[in-house]
N, C-alpha and C positions, 0 to 999 in steps of 0.2 A: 391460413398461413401456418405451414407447423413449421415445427421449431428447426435452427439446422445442427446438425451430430457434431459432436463435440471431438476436434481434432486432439484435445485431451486426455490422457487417461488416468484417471484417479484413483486412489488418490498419489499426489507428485508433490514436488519440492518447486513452487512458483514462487517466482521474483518481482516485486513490484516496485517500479519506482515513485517515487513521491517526491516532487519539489511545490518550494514554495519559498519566500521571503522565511530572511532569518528573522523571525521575529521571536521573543523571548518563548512563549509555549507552541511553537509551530515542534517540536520535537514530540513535544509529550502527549498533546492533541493529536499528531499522526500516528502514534502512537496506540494511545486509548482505543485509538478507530479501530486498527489491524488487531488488536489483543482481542477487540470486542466480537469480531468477526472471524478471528483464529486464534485462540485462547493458549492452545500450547504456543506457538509463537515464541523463542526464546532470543530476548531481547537483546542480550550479548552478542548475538547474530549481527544483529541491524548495521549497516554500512553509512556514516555520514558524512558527504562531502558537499562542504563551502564552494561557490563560484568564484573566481580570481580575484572580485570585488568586493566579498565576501555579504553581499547584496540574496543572496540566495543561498537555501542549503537543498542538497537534493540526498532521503536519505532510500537504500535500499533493506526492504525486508524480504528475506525468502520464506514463504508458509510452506506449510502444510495442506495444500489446499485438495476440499475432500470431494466438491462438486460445483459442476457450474454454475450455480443456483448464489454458492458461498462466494466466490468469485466476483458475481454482479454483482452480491449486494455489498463488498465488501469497495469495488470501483465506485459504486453512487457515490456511498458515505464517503468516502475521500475528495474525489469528485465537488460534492455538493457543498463540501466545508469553505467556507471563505478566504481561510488561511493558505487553500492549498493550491496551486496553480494547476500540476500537472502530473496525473495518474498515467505514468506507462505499464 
């Protein structure tokens, strides 16, 4: 099975979103993640918006993102976190 070509080209300025229940370290946890995984990451950047019930925050980080490789492993680790509902 080989791999399929990356309709990507790197490195670019990708956005990802991140929701999850407000809960009091769901910012800083999602946070740690993407810093961990794209280190320039300039947090100023990051976009946080509250649901209308304010039951959920969903925040936007745009990277740096330098390959597909960083990409996936950067979706797991979010993904995989407990806190976080949903990687777009």
């Amino acid at each position: 099975m080989s791999e399929q070509p990356s309709l990507i080209e790197y490195p670019c300025d990708f956005p990802i979103k991140i929701m999850g229940k407000a809960q009091q370290d769901f910012t800083q946890i999602a946070l740690a993640i993407v810093k961990y995984h794209a280190p320039d990451f300039d947090t100023a950047t990051m976009a946080v918006k509250a649901s209308k019930n304010g039951t959920y925050l969903s925040l936007t980080c745009t990277i740096r993102a330098t390959s597909r490789s960083q990409l996936d492993a950067l979706y797991q680790a979010l993904s995989s976190h407990p806190l976080v509902s949903v990687v777009l």
